[in-house]
C-alpha positions as CSV (number, residue, x, y, z in Angstrom):
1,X,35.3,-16.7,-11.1
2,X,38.5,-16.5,-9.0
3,X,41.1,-18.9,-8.2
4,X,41.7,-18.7,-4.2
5,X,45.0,-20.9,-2.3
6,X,43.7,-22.3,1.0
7,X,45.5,-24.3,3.8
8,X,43.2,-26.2,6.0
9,X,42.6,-29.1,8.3
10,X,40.3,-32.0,7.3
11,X,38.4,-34.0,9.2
12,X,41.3,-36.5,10.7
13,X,43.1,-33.3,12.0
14,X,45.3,-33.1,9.1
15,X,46.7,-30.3,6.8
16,X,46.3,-29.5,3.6
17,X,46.4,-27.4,1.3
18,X,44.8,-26.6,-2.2
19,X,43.4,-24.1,-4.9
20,X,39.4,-23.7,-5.7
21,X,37.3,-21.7,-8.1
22,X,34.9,-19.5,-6.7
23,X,32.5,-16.5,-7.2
24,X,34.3,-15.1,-3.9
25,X,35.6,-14.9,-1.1
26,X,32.5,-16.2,0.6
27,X,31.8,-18.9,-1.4
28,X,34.9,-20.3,-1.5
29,X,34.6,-20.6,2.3
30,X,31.4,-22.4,2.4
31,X,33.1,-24.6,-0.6
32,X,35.7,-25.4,2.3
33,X,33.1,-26.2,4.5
34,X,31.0,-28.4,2.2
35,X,34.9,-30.5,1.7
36,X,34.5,-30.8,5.5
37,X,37.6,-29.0,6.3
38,X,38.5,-26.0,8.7
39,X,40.5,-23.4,6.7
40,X,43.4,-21.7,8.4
41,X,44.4,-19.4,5.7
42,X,42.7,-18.7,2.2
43,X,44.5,-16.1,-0.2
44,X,43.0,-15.0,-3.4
45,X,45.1,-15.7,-6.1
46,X,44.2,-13.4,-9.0
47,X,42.7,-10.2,-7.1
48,X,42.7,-8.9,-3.7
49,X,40.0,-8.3,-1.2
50,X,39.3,-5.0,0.0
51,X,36.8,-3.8,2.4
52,X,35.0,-0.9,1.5
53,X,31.8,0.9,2.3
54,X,28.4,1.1,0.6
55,X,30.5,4.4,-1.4
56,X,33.3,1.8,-2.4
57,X,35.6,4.2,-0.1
58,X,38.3,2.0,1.7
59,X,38.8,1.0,5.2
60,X,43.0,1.9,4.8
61,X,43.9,4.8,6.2
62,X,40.6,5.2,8.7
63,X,41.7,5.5,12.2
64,X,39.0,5.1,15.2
65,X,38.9,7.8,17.8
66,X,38.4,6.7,21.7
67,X,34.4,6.8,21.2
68,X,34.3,4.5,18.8
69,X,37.6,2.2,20.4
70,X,35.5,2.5,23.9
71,X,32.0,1.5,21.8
72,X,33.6,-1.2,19.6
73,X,35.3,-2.7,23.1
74,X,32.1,-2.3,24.8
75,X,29.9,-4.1,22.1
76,X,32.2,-6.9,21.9
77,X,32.6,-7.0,25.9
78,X,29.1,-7.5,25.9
79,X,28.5,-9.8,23.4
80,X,31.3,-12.1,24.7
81,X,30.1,-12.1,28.2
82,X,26.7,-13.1,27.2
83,X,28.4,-16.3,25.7
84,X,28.7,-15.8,22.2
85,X,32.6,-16.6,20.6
86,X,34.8,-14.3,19.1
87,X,33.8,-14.7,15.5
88,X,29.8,-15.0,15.9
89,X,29.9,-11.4,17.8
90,X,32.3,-10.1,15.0
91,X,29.6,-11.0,12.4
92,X,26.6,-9.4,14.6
93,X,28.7,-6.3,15.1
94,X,29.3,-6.4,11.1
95,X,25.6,-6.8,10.0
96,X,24.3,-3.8,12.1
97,X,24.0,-1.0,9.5
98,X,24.4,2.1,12.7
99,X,27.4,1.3,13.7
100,X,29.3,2.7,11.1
101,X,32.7,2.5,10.8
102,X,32.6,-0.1,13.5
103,X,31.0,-2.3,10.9
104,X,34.0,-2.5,8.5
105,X,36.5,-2.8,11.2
106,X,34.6,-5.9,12.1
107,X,34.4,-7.3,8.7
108,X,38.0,-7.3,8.3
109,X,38.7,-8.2,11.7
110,X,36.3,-11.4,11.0
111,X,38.0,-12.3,7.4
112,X,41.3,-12.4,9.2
113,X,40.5,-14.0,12.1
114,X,38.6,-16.7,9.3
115,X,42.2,-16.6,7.6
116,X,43.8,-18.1,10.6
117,X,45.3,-14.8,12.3
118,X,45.1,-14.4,16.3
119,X,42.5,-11.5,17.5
120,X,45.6,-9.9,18.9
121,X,47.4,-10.3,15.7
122,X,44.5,-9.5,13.5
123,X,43.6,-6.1,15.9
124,X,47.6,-4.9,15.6
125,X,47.5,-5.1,11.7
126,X,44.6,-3.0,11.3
127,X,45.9,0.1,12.6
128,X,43.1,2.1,13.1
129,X,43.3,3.5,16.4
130,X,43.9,0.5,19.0
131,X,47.4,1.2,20.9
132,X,49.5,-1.1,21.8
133,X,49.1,-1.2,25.5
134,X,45.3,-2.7,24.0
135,X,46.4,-5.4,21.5
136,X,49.0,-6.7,24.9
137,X,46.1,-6.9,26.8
138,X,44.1,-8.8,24.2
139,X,46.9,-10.9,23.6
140,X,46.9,-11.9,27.5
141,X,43.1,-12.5,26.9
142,X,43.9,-15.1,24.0
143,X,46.7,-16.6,26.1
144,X,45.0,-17.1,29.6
145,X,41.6,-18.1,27.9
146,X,39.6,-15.1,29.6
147,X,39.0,-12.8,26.6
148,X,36.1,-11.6,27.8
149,X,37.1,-10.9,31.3
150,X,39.9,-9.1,30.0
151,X,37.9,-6.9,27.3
152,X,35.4,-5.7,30.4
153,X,38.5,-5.0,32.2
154,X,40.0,-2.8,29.3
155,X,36.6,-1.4,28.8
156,X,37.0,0.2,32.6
157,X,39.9,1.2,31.8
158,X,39.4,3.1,28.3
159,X,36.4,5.1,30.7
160,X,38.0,5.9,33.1
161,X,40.8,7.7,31.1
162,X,38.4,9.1,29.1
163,X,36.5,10.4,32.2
164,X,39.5,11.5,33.1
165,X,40.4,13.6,29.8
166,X,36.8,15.4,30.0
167,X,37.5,16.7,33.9
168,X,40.3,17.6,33.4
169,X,39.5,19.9,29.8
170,X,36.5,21.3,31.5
171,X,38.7,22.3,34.4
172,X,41.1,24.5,31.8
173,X,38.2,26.2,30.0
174,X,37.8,28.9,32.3
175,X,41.3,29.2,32.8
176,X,41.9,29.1,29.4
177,X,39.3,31.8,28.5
178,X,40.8,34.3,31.5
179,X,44.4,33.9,30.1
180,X,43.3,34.9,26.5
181,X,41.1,37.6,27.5
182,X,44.0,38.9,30.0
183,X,46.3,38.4,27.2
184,X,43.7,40.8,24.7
185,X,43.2,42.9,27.2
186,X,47.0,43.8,27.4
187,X,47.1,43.9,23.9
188,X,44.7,46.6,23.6
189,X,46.3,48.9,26.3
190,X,50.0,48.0,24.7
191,X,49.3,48.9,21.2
192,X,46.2,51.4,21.0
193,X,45.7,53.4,24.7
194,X,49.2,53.4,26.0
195,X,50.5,54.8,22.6
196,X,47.5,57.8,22.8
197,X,49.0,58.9,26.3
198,X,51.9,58.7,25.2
199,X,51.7,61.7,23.0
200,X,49.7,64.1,25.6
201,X,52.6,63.2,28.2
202,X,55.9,63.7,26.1
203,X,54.6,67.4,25.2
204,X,54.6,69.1,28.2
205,X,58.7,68.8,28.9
206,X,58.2,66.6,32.3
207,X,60.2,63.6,33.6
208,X,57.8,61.3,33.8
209,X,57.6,58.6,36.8
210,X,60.2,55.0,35.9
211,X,57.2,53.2,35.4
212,X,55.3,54.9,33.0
213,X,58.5,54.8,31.0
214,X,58.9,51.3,31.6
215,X,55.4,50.9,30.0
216,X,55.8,53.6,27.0
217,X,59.1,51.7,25.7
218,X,57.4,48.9,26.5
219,X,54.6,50.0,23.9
220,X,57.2,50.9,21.3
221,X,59.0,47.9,21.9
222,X,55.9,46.0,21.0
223,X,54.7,48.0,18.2
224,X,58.1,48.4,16.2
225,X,59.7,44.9,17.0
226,X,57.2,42.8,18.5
227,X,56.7,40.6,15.6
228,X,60.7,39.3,16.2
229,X,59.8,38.8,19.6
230,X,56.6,36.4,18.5
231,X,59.3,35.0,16.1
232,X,61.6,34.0,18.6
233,X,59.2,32.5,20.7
234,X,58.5,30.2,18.2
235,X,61.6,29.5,17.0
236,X,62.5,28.4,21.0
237,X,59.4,25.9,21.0
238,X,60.1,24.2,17.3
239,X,63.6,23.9,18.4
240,X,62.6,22.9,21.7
241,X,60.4,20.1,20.3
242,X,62.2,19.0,17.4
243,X,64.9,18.1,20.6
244,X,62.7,16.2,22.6
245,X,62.0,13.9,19.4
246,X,65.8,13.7,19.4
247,X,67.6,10.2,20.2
248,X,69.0,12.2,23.3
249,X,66.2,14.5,24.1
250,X,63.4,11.9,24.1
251,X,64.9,10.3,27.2
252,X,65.2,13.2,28.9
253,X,62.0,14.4,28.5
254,X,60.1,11.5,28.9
255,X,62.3,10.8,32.6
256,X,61.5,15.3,33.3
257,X,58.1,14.7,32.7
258,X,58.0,12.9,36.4
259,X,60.0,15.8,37.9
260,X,57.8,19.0,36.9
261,X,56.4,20.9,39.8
262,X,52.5,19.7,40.6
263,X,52.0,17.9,37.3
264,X,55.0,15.2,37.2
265,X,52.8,13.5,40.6
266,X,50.0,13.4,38.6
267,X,51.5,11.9,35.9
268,X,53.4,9.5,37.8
269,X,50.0,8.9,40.0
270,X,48.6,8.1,36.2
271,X,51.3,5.7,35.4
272,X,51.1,3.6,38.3
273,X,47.8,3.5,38.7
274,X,47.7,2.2,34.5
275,X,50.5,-0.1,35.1
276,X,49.5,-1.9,38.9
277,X,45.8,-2.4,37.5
278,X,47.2,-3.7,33.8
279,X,49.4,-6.1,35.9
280,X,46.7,-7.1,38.5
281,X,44.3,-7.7,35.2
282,X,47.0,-9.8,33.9
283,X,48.2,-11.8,37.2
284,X,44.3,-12.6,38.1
285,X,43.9,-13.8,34.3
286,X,46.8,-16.7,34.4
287,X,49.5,-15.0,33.3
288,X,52.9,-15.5,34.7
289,X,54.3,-12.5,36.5
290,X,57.3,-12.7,34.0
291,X,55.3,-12.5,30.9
292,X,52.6,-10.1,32.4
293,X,56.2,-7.4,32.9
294,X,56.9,-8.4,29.4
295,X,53.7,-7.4,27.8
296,X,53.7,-4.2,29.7
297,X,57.5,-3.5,28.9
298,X,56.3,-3.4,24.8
299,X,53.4,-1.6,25.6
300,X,55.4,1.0,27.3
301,X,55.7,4.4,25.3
302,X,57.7,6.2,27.7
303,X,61.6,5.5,27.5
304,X,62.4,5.8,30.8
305,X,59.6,3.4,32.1
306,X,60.7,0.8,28.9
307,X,64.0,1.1,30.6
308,X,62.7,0.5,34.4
309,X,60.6,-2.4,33.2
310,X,63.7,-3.8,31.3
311,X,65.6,-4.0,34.3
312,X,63.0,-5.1,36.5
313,X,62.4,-7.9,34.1
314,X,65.9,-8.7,33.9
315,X,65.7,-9.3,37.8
316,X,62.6,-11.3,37.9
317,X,64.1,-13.9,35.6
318,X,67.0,-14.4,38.0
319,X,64.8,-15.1,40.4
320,X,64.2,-12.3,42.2
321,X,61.2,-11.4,43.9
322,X,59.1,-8.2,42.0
323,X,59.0,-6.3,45.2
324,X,63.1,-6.2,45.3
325,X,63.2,-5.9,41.3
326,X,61.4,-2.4,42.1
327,X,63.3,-1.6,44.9
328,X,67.1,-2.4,42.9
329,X,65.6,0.3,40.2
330,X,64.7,3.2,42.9
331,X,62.3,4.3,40.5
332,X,58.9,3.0,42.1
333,X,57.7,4.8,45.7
334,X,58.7,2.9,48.9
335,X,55.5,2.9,50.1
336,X,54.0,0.8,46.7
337,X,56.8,-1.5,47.0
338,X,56.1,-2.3,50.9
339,X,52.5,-3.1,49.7
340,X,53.3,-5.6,46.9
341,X,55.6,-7.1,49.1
342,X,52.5,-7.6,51.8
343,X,50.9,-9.4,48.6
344,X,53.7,-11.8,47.9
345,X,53.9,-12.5,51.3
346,X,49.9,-13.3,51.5
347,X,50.0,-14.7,48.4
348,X,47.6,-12.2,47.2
349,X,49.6,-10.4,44.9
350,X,47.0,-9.4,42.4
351,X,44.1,-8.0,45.0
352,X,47.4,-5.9,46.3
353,X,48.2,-4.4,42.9
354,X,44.6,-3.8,42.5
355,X,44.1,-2.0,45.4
356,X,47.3,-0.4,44.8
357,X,46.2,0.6,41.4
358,X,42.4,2.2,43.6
359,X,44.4,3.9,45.9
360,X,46.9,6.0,43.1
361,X,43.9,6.5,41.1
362,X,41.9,8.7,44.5
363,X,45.2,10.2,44.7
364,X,45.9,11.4,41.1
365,X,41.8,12.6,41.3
366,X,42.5,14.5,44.3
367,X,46.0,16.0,43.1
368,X,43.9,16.9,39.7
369,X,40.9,18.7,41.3
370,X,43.7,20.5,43.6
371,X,45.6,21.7,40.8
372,X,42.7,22.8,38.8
373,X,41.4,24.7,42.1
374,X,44.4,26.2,42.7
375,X,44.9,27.5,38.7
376,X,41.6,29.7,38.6
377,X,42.7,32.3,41.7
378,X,46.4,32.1,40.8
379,X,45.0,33.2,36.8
380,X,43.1,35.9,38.3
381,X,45.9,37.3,40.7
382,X,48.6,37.2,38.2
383,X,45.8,39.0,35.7
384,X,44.7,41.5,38.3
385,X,48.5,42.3,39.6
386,X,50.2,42.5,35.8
387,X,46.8,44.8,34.7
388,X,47.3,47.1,38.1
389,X,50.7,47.7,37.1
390,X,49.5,48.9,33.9
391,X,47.0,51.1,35.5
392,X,49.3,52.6,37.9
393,X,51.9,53.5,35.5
394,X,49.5,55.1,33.3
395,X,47.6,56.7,36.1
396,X,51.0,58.2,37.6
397,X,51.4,59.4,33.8
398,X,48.6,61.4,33.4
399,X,48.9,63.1,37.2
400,X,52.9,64.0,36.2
401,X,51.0,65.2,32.4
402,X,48.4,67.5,34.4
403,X,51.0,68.8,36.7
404,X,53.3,70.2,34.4
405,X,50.1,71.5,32.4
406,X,48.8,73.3,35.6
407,X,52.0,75.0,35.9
């Protein structure tokens, strides 16, 4: 037997609190239940209760990966749509023996929810691979009362980024493959053919042409002191890194990311299209505008946009209208801001942010499949110039090599 502390309401809707005697945890809840009373919180006094798997390994330590965040929002999206409440489609998704680790998650999700713990709260303390952009968004769910609106809406959202991840990794592949095999392919001629030549030419006396000299000392080079050269590449990235983790590099990396040829529009494409539709979600759901700005400001993971959000929210509060709070921090494009405006005038802000939110997402497709059109030739070019260059220097090698042996 075990001795578990409960606090719980009876059945005149007051509190108390007590200690039982029970086998466990389980049936010290239906003891609670037999005494008529709703428990809020039930500790177990001499032991704790882990959850573990049918090979007594524990749940701590076991993160989800997007799959099985996407499933487990998915199952529980549907579940809660087709009327069931938050704890009933906790226990389904616990007693189904295929969904793996989805099945623990839920058990301990269920026994803290049964402990009195918000599903927001419950979701954050777990730790197992829900961000905190997702627990915000559940939290918004709890306070407007439209969980499971807001859990199909996340559930878009988790596919669409993960759609996105998969185009744009199959769209590297090939470019990936030509870089290596380019890079091989220069390896080869650098250290085993060039070095060959090298030999026959240097014996018959002639100058030979600037560029096959370029390339023979470009062979030693490589040969003699290209592992400092590797070394010092890699020194410049840990370095590099190890500064952009830095309490004055993170800033400035997270606000450069924005400003990199071709890829910061994507990214910022990616960040407003995440931040109008998590907004609209949010706005459509009950929330006030100034909470819905707070719960994206401590989801934010990026610096820069914490600090835009921060200032915007600082605006709002004073009574400014969200339009002008994006337009004081000249971080947001004019052409977004004339649109939410058009939405506060209509009173339609959240249909405005969620078209918004369609519109940057066509755009940050179409910049995508561009980029990834444009990487492919440019690959191929660079590939085809840098290995012509080889040949040529080699090939004017050889003619210099048979003209001084001719004569």
């Amino acid at each position: 037997m075990s001795s578990f502390s409960y606090h719980a309401i009876d059945a005149t809707g007051e509190k108390t609190q007590g200690i039982l005697e029970a086998k466990t945890r389980s049936h010290a809840l239906k003891e609670l239940e037999k005494k008529r009373l709703q428990p809020i919180k039930l500790t177990e006094i001499n032991g704790s209760t882990v959850i573990a798997d049918e090979k007594g390994s524990s749940l701590k330590g076991r993160a989800l990966n997007r799959a099985e965040v996407i499933a487990f929002t998915e199952e529980m999206s549907d579940l809660m749509e087709g009327g069931l409440l938050l704890e009933p489609a906790l226990q389904i998704m616990e007693k189904r023996s295929e969904a793996g680790t989805l099945r623990f998650v839920a058990q301990s999700l269920r026994q803290k929810i049964r402990d009195g713990m918000s599903f927001s709260t419950a979701i954050r303390s777990e730790k197992v691979g829900f961000d905190e952009l997702y627990c915000s968004m559940i939290a918004a769910g709890e306070i407007s009362g439209a969980l499971p609106d807001i859990m199909k809406r996340q559930l878009g959202f988790l596919k669409a980024l993960d759609e996105l991840r998969s185009k744009v990794i199959q769209s590297l592949l090939y470019p990936t493959f030509l870089v290596v095999a380019g890079i091989g392919l220069m390896g080869v001629f650098m250290t085993v053919l060039v070095p060959q030549l090298t030999t026959l030419m240097t014996k018959t006396g002639k100058t030979l042409p600037m560029a096959t000299r370029i390339l023979i000392d470009s062979s030693q080079f490589i040969q003699t002191k290209g592992w400092l050269l590797f070394i010092g590449i890699c020194v410049v990235i840990l370095l590099f890194s190890a500064w952009i983790q830095s309490k004055d590099g993170k800033p400035w990396w997270h606000r450069f990311q924005y400003e990199i040829p071709l890829i910061g529009p994507v990214f910022m494409a990616q960040f407003l299209t995440q931040w109008t539709y998590t907004l609209s979600s949010l706005i459509a759901n009950g929330i006030p505008l100034l909470n819905g700005l707070q719960l994206l400001k401590e989801s934010a993971i990026n610096l820069y946009w914490n600090r835009v959000q921060g200032q915007m929210i600082q605006n709002v509060a004073e009574g400014v209208s969200l339009s002008k709070a994006m337009e004081k921090t000249a971080a947001f494009p004019p052409a977004l801001i004339d649109l939410i405006r058009v939405g506060e005038q209509t009173g339609s802000l959240a249909k405005s942010l969620e078209k918004i939110s369609l519109r940057y997402d066509k755009s940050m497709t179409l910049r995508i499949s561009r980029i990834t059109a444009l990487i492919q030739p440019t690959i191929i070019v660079c590939l085809a110039l840098l290995i012509g260059l080889i040949a040529y220097s080699i090939v004017t090698g050889i003619f210099q090599t048979l003209s001084g042996i001719g004569k």
